[in-house]
Each structure stands twice: as structure tokens, then as C-alpha cells.
N, CA, C and O of each residue as an XYZ file, in Angstrom:
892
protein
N      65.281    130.798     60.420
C      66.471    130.120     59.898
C      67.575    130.146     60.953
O      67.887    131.187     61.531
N      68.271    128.731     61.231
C      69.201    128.846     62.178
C      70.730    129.625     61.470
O      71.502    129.178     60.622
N      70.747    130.763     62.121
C      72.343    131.429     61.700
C      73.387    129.961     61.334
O      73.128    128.808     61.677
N      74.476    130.383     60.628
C      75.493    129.469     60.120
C      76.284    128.492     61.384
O      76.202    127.267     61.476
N      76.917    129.252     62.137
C      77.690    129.175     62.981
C      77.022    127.977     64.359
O      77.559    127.004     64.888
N      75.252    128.803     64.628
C      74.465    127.627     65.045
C      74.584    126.062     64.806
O      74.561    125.037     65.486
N      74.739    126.463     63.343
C      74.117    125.128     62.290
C      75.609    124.498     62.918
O      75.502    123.469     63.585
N      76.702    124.957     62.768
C      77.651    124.172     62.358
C      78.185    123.662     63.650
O      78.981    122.725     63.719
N      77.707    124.328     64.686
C      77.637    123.716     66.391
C      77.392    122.687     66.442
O      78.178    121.843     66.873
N      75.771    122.335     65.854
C      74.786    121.816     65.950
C      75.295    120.260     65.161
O      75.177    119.143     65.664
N      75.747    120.516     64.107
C      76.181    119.399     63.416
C      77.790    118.977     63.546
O      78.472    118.240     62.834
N      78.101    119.697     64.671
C      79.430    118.924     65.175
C      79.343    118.037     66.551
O      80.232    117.430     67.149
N      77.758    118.205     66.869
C      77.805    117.663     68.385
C      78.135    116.183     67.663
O      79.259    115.743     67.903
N      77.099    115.215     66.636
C      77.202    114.071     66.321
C      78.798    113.415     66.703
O      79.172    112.628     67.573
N      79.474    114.113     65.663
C      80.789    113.676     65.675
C      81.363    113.680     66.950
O      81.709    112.615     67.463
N      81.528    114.921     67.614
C      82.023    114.694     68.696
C      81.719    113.476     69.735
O      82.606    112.896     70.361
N      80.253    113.160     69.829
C      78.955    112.250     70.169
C      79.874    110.846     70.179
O      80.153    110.151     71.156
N      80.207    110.678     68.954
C      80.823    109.449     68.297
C      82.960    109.217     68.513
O      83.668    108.212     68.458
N      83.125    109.974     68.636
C      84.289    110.071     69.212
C      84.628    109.962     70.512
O      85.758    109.608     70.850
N      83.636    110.270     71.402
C      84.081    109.822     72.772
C      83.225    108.134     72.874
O      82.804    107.769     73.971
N      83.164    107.815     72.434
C      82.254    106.647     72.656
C      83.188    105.497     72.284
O      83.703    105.255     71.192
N      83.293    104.815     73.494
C      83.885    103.385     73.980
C      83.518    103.037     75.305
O      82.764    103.503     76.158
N      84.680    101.578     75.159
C      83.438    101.096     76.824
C      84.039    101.514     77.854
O      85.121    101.981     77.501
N      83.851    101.608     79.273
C      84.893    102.197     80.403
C      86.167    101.825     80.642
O      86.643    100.696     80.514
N      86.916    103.210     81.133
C      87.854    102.538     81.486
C      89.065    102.020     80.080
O      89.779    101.052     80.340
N      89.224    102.676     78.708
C      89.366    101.808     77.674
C      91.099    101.762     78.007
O      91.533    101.086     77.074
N      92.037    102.077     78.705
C      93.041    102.824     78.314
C      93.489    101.680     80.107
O      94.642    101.599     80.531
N      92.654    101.202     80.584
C      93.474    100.093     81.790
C      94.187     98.907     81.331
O      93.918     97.965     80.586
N      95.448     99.367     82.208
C      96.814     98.727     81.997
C      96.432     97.080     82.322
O      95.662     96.814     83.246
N      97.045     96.003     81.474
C      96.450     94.594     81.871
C      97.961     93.937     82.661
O      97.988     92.773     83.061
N      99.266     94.960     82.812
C     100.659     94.392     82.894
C     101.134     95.401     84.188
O     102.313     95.650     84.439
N     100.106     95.868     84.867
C     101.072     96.569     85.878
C     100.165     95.554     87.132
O      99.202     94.788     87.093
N     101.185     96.111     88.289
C     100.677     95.263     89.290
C      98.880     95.628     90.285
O      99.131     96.744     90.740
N      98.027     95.430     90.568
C      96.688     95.452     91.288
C      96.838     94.973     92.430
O      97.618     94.043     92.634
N      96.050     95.575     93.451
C      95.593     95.126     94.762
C      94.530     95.331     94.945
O      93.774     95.483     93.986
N      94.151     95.398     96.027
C      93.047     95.689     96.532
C      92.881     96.747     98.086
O      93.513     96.564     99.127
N      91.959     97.727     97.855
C      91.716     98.785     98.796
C      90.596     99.124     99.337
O      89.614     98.399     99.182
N      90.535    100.098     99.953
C      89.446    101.085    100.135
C      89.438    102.370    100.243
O      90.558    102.880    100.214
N      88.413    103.188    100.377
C      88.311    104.413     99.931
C      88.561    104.880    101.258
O      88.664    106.099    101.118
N      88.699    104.638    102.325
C      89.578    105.220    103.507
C      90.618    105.335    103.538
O      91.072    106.392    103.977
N      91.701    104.050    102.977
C      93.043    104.071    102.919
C      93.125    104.990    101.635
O      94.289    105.026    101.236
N      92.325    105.691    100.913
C      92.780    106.719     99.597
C      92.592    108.311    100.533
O      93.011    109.412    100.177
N      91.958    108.027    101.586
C      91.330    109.390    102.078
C      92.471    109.754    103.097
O      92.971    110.878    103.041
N      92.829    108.985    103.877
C      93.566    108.915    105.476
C      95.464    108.785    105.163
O      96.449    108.506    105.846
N      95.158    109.217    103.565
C      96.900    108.982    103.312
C      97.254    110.753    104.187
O      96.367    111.607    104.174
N      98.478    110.999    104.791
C      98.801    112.366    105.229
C      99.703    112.765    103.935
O      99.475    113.948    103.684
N     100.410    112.351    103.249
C     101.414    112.783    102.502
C     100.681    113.504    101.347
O      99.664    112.990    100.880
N     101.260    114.931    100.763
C     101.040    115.426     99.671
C     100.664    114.835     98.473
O     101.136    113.698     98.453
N     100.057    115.068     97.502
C      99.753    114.710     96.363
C      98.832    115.303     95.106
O      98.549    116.501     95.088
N      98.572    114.781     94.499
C      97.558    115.600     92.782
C      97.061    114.132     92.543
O      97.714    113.095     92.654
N      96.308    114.226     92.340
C      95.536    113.398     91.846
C      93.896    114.088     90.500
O      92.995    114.924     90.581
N      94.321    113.208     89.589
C      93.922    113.497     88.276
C      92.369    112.540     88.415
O      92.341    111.529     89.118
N      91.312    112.958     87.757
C      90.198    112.385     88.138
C      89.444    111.607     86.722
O      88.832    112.495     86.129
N      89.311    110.474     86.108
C      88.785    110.137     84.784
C      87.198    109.742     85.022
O      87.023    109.301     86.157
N      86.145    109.792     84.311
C      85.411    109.471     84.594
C      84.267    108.833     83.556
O      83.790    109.556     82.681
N      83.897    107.592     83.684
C      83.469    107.080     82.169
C      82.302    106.595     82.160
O      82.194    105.779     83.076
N      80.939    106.756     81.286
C      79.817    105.968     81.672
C      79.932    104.282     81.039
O      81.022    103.710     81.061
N      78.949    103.742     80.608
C      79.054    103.153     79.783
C      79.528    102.924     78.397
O      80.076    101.932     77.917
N      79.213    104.001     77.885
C      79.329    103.790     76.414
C      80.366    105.329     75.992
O      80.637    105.576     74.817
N      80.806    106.161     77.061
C      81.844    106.501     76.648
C      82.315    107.686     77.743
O      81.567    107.848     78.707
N      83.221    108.315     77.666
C      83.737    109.433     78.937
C      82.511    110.448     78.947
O      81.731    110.934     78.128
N      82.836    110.527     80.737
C      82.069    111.649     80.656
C      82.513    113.263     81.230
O      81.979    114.298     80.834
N      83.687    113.172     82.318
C      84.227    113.894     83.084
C      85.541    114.021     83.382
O      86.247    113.060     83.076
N      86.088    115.008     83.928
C      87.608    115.516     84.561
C      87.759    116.161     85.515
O      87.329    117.314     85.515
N      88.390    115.657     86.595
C      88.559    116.931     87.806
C      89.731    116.468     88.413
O      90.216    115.352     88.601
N      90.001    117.410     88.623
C      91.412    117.565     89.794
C      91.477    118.079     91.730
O      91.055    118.915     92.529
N      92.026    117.294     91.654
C      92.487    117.305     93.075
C      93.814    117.410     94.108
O      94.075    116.428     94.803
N      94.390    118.251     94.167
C      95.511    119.126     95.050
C      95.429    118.455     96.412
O      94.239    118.464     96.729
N      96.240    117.813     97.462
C      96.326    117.967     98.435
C      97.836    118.502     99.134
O      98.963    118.026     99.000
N      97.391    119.607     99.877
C      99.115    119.802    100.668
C      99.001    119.474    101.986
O     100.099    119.147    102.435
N      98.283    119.435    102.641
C      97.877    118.692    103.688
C      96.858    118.422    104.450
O      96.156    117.796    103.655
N      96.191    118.456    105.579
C      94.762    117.907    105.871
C      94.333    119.195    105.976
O      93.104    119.264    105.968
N      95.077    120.585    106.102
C      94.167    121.555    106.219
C      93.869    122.774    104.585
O      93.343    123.843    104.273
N      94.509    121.831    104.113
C      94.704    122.645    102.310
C      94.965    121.722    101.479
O      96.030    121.140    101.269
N      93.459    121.543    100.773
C      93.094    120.919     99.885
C      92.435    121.529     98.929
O      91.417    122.007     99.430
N      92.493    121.745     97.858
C      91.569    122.177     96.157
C      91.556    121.046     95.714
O      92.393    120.160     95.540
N      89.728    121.269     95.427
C      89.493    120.491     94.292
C      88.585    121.303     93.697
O      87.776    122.119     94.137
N      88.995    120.763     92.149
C      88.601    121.732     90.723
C      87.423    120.652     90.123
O      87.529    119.427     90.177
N      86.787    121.069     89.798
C      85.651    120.220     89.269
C      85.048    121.571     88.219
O      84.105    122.292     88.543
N      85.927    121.715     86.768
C      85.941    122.083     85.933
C      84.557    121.995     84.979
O      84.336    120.787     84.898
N      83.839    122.495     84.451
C      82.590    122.465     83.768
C      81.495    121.592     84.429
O      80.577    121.089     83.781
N      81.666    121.443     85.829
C      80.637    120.505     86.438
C      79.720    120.769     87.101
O      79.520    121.968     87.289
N      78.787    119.777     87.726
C      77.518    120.642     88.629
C      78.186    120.100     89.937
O      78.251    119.009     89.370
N      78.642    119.895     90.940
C      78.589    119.391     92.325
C      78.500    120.840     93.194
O      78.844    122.009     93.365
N      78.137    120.294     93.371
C      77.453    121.715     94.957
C      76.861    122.688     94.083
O      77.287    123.829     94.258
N      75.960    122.537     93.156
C      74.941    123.228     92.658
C      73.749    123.622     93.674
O      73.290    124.711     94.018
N      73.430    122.251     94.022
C      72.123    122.258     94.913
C      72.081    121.755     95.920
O      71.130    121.175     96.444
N      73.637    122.011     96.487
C      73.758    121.571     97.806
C      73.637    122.817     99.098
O      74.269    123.816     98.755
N      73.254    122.907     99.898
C      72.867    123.949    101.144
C      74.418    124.371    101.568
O      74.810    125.489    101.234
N      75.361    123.422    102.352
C      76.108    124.024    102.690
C      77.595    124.347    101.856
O      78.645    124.897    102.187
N      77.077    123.678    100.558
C      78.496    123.954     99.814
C      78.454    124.903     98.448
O      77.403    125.184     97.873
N      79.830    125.369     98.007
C      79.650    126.247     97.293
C      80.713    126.481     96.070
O      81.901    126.507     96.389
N      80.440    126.617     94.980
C      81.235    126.593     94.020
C      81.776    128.284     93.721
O      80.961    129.205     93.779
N      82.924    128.469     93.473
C      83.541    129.836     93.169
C      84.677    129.281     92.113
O      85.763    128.708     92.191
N      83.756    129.808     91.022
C      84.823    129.654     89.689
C      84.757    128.281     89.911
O      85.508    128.246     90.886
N      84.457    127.246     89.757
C      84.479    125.646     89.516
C      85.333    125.122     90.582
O      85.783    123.977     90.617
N      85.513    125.992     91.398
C      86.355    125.499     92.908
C      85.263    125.116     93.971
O      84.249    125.776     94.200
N      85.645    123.902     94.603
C      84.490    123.622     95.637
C      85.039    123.870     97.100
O      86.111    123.629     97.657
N      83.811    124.473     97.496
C      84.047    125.208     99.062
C      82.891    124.836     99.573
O      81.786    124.797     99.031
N      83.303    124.485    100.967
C      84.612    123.244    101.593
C      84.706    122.082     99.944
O      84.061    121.570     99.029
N      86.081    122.263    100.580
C      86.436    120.782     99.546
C      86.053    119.298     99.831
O      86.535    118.636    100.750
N      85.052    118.822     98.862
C      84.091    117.417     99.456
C      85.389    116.446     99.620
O      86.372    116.631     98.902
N      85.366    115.659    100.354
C      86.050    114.316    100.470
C      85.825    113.819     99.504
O      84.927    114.245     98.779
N      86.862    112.337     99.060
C      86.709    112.143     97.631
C      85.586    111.306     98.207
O      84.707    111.411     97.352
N      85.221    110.702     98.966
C      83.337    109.544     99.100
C      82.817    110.551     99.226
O      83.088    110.630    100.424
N      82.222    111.537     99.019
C      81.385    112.473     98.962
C      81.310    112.920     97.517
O      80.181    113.309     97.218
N      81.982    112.960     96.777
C      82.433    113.434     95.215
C      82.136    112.298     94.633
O      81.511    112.392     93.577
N      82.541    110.696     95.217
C      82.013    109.817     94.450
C      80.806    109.687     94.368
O      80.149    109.539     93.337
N      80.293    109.753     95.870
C      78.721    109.157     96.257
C      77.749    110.051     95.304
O      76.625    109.739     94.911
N      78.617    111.478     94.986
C      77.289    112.043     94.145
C      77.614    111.961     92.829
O      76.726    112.508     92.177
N      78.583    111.476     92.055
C      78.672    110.928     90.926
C      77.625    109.597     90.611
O      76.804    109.525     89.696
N      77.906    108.622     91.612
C      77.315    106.939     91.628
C      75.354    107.455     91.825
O      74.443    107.079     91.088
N      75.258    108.252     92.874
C      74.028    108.326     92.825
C      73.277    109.039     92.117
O      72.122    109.312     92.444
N      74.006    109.553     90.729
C      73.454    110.303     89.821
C      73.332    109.319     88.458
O      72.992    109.734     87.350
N      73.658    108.024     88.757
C      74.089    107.175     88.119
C      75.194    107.435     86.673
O      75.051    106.833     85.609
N      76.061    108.256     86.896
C      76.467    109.199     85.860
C      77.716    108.273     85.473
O      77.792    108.018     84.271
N      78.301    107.953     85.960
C      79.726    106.883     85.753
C      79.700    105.320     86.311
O      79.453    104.700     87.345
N      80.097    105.108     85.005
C      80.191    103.266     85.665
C      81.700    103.154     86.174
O      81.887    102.406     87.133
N      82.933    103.909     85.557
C      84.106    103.260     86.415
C      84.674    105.038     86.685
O      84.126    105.994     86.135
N      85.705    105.138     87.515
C      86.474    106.446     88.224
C      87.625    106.011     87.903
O      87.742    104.844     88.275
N      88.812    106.520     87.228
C      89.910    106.189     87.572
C      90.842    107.510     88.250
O      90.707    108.324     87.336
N      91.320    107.900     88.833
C      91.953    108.505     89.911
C      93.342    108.137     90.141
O      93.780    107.263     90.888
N      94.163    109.197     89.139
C      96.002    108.977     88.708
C      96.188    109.880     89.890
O      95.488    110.852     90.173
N      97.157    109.455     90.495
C      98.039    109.711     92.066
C      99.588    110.228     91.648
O     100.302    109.318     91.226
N     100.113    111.366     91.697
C     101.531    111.682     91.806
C     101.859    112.337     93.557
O     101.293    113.173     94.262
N     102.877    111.579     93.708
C     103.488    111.981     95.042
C     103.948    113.354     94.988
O     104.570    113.743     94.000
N     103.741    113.987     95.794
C     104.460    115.397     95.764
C     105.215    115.764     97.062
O     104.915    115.346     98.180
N     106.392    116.727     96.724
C     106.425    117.307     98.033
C     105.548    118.608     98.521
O     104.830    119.421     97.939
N     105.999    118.381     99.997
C     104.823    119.481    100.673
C     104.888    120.907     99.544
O     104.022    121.554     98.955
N     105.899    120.953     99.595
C     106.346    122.861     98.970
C     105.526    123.032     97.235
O     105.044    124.013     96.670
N     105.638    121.943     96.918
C     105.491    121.486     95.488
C     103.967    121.807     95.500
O     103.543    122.904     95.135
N     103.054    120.664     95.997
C     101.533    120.278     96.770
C     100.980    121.989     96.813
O     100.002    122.477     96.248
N     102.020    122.662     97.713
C     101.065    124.055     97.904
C     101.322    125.149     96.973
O     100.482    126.041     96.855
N     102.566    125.164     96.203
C     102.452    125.444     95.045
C     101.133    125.435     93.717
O     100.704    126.349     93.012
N     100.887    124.418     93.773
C      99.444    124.267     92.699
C      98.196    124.264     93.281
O      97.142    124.332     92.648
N      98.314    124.176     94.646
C      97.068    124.684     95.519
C      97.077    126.439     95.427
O      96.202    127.086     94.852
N      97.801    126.796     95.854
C      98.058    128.283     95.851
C      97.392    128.743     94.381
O      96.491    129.581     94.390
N      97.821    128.222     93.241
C      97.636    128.880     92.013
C      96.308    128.009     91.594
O      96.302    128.133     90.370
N      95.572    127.478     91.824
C      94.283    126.981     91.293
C      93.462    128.199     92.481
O      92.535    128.870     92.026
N      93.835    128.371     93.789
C      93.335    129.312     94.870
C      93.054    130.836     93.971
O      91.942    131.364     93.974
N      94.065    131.336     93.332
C      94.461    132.386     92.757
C      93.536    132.343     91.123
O      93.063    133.374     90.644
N      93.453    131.435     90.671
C      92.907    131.113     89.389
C      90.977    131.230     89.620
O      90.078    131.454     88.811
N      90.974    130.962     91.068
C      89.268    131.340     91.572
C      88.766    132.757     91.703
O      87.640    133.148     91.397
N      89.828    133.520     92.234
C      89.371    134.826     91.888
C      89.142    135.709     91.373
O      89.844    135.821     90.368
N      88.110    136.915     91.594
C      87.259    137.199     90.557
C      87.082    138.795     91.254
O      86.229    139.082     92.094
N      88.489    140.091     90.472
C      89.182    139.722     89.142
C      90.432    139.246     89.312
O      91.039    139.631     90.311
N      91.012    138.423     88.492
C      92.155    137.681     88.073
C      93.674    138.565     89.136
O      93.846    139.776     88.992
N      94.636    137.708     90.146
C      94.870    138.420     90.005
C      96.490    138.653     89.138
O      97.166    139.668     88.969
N      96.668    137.425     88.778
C      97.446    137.512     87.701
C      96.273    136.755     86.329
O      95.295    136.030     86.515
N      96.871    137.286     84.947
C      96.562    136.904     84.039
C      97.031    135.505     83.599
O      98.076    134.880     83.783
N      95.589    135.170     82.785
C      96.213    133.751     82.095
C      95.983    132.403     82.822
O      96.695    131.426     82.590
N      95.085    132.390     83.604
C      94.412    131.463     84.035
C      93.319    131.807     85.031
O      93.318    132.615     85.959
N      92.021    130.645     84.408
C      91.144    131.176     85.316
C      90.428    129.440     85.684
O      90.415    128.486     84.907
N      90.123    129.468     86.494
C      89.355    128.181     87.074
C      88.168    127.950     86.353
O      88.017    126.900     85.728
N      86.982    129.175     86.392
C      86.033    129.309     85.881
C      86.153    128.450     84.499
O      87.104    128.831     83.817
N      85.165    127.034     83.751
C      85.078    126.432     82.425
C      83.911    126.730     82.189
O      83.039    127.188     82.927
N      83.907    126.450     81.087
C      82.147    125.895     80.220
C      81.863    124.521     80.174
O      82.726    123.679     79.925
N      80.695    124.266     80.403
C      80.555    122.923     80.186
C      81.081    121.995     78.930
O      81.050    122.370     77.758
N      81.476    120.964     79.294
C      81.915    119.915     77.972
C      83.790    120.287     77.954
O      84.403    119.396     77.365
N      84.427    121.092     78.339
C      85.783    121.770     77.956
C      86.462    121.275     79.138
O      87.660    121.559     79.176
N      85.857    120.396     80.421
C      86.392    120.306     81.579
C      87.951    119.288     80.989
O      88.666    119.393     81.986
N      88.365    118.851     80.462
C      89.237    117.687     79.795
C      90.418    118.859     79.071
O      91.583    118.521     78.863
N      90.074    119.767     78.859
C      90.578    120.847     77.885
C      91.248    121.550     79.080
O      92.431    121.882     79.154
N      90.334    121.709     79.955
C      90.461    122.831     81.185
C      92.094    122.213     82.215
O      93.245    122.641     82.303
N      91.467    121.231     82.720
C      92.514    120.307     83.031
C      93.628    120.315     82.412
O      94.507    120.906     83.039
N      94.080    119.703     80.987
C      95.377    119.512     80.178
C      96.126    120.763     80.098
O      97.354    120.679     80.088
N      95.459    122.140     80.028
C      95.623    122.907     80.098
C      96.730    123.382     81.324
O      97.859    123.857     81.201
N      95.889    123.037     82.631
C      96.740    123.740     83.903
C      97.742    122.930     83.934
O      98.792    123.496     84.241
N      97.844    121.588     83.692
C      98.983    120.672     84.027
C     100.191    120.720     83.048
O     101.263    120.179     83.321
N      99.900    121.576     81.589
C     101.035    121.842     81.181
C     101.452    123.022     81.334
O     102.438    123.533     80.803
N     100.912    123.362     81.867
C     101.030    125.305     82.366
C     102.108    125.500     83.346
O     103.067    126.271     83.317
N     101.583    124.262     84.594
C     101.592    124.581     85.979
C     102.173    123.348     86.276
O     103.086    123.713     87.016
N     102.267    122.036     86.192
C     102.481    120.753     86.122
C     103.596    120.329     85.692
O     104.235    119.743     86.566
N     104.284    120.408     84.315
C     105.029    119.906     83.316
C     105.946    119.582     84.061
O     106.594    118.696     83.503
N     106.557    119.955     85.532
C     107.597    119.107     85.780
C     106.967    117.847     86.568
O     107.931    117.238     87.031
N     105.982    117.308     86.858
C     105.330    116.131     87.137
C     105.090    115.242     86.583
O     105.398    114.058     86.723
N     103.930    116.287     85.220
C     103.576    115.064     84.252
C     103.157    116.082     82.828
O     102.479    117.105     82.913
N     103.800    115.462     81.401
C     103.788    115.713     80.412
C     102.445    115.467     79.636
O     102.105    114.371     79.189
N     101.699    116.679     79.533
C     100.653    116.707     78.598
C      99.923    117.731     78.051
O      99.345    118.680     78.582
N     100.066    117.308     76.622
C      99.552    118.246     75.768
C      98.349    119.613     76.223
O      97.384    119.564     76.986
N      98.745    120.453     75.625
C      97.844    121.746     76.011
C      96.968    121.541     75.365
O      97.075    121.389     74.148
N      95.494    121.462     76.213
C      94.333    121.278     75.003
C      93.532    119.924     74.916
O      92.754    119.988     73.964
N      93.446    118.646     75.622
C      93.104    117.456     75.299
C      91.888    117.409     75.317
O      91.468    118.123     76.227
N      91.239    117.009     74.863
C      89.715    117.343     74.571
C      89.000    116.259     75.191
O      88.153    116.477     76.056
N      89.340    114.926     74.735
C      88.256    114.386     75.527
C      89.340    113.706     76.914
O      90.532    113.897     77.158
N      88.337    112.910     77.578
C      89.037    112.647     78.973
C      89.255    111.271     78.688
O      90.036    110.618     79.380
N      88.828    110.925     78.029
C      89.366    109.009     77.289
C      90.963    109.504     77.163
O      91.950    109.124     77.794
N      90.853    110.324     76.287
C      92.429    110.443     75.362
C      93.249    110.944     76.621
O      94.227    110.335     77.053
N      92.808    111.983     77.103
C      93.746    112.516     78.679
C      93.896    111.086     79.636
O      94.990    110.970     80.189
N      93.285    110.420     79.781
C      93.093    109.322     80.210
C      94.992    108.249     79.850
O      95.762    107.696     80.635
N      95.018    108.391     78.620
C      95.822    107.417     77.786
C      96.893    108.248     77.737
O      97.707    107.752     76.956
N      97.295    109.275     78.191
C      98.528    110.501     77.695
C      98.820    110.353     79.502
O     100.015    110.286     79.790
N      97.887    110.303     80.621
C      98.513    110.299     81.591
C      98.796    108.476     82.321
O      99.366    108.274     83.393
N      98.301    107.512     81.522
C      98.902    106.860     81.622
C     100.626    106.112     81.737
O     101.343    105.391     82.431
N     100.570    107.019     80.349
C     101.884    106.941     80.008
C     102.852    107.745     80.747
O     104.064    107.707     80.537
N     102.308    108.433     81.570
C     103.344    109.699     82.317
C     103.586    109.474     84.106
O     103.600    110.258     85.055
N     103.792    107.680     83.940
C     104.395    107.050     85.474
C     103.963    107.694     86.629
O     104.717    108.426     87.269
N     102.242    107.373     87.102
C     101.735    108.381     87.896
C     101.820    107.386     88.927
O     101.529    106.224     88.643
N     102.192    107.702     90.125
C     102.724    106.625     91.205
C     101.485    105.687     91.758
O     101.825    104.626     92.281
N     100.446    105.908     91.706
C      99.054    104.597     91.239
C      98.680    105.092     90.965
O      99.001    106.273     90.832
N      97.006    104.211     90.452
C      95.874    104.542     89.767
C      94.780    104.074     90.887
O      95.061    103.056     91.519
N      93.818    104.599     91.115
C      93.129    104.075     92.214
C      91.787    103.714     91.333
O      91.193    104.786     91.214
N      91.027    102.653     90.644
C      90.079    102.599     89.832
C      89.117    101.764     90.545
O      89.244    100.660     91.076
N      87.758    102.849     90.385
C      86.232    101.951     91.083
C      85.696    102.113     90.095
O      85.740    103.085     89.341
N      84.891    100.742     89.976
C      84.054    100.244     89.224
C      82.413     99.954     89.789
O      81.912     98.947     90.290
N      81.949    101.044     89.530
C      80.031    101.757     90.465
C      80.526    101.428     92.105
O      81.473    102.081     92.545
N      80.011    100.638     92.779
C      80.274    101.520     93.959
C      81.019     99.953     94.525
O      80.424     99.214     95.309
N      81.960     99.740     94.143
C      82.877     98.062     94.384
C      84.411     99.175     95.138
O      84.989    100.207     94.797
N      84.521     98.138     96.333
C      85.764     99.018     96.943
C      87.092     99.188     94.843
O      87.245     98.702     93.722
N      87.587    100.266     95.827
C      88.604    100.284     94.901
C      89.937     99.093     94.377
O      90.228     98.068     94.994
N      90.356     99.408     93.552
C      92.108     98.820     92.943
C      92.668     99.967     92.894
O      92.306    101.119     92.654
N      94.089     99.184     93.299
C      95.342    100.147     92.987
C      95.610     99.521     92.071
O      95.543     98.293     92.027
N      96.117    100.568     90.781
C      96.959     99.669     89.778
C      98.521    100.196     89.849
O      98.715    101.340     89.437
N      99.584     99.488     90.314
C     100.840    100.318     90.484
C     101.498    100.188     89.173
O     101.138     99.059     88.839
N     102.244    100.644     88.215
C     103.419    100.247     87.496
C     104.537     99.876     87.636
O     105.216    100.144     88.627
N     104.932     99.169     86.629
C     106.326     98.290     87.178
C     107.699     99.255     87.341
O     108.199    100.220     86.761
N     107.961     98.479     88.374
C     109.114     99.315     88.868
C     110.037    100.080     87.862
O     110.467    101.222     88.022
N     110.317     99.073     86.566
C     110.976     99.883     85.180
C     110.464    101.287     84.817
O     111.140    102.237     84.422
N     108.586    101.210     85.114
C     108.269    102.068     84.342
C     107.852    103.563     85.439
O     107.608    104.672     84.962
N     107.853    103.275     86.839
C     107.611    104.080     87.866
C     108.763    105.428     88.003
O     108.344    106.572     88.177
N     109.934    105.182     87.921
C     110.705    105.552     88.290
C     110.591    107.370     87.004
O     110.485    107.311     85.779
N     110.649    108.482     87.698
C     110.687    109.674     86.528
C     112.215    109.909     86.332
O     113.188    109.839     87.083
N     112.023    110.229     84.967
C     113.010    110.640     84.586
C     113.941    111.890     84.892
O     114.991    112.045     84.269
């Protein structure tokens, strides 16, 4: 007999199942301005930044990760309840932190060739340098193992990566961008950081150079 608690796991996956399920991408703006890019001009920027990571298959989200840059020689990226550099030789995960930190075409290429996501969307806030190494520093600190302050740890469980995320950015974030502690799926985180004037959106659709989507100048500007 499956214990209670099993059972009631077991019969919450459905729902959950059914709640993330829509088509990619559901939450793209049809009124802000688009261009057109590439994934060099997203790589070869020098200036500080965070960048928020969405990730959607077909028929509904699948992923969340974050990405810190303070400059070309200090970079974190968090890839929260995920596999990348599982079964890779020279790379290495500590606490859901990746070491060396992959370039983002390296992070895509093994998303696309896992066929795991049909679109990426990738929210951009400008930072300053001091700011940038600020949340590098404390995702750095959140990898080690033991803690050495309390109350955050890098280390997720699978499926919670969306949770994991909303989490540090209202922790650690809130003067950037406003969002709830806790967001569960990455559709809905998706639609909460929309709304929170992220200076572009960089969105690929399987392996098609990228768009910038900028917002209108009304709505860019933080408060």
C-alpha cells in the first residue's frame, strides 16, 4: 500500500501537469519595440548585468536560471534544479552553480540539442559594476558547503528551480525587480517579470538568431 503522503504527491503531479501547460512564450509583449540580433552581440556586451532565464517547450514551461555578470572575469550562473554539466568532463556543478561558467551559446546549444525548449526568453537589467558583484558575491557564498551565512543556499530540488529563483530576487534583488517570494511555475515568473521594466528581453525561438524586445520608453524608465 502506497503511504498517504506518497499518494497525495502522486495525485498532485496531474494538476500541477495541467497548470503549466500553454503554448511558448505565452506572456510576449505584442506593443513593445523588436529588432533583430545575435547571440554574439548578447555575449560581447562589457557592461554589468542579471539576466533572468525563461524556458518553454511546446506545450508548456519547462525551466529557470539565472545569470550575474560583473565583468568578463566574474560571472555566476545558477542553473537551479537542473542537469548541465552533469556529464560533462571538464565542467562542474557545486550546489547548482556552474564551474567554469558556460557562455550563454553553450547553455543554449545544450538546451536546443536536448530538444528540451522551443523558445528562451532571457530578461536583461542593467546594473552597476558594485551592484553586478554584489549578487555575484552572494550566489558565490550561497554555493558553499557549510553555509557561511544562513538563509540561503544555491543547492534546489528538481521542479522548485522557478521557486528557487523568485526567491533570491526578492531576498537579494528587490531593489531591481519586484517579485513575489515563492513563484512556482516559470510561465507565471515569466509574466511578474515582465511587468517589472527589465531593460530588454532577448527571445530565441529553437535555434533562429535572437529578438530584442525593448519597452516603451513610458514603461522603461524605474521608478
Amino acid at each position: 500500500m502506497i503511504p498517504l503522503l506518497p499518494r497525495l504527491s502522486l495525485a498532485l503531479i496531474p494538476l500541477l501537469l495541467s497548470a503549466c501547460m500553454h503554448l511558448p512564450a505565452p506572456n510576449l509583449p505584442d506593443d513593445w519595440h523588436v529588432s533583430a540580433s545575435t547571440v554574439e552581440a548578447m555575449e560581447n556586451r562589457p557592461d554589468a548585468h542579471l539576466q533572468i532565464l525563461i524556458m518553454s517547450g511546446t506545450a508548456g514551461c519547462n525551466h529557470t536560471a539565472l545569470r550575474v555578470v560583473s565583468d568578463d572575469q566574474h560571472v555566476a550562473f545558477w542553473d537551479p534544479g537542473g542537469a548541465f554539466a552533469e556529464d560533462r568532463v571538464d565542467d562542474t556543478r557545486q550546489r547548482d552553480l556552474l564551474f567554469p561558467p558556460p557562455s550563454l551559446q553553450e547553455y543554449l546549444e545544450y538546451r536546443w540539442d536536448g530538444a528540451i525548449d522551443a523558445t528562451i526568453e532571457v530578461f536583461e537589467w542593467d546594473l552597476s559594476a558594485r551592484r553586478a558583484a554584489q549578487l555575484h558575491d552572494r550566489l558565490m557564498q550561497g554555493s558553499q558547503q557549510p553555509q557561511k551565512e544562513p538563509g540561503f543556499d544555491t543547492a534546489t530540488s528538481e521542479f522548485f528551480c522557478s521557486i528557487a529563483t523568485s526567491r533570491f530576487l526578492h531576498d537579494y534583488a528587490s531593489d531591481i525587480v519586484e517579485v513575489p517570494e515563492g513563484v512556482f511555475f516559470p510561465h507565471k515568473l515569466s509574466r511578474v517579470l515582465y511587468a517589472q521594466h527589465p531593460d530588454r528581453v532577448w527571445f530565441f525561438r529553437d535555434r533562429n538568431p535572437p529578438l530584442i524586445y525593448t519597452p516603451q520608453p513610458i514603461y522603461s524608465a524605474r521608478q
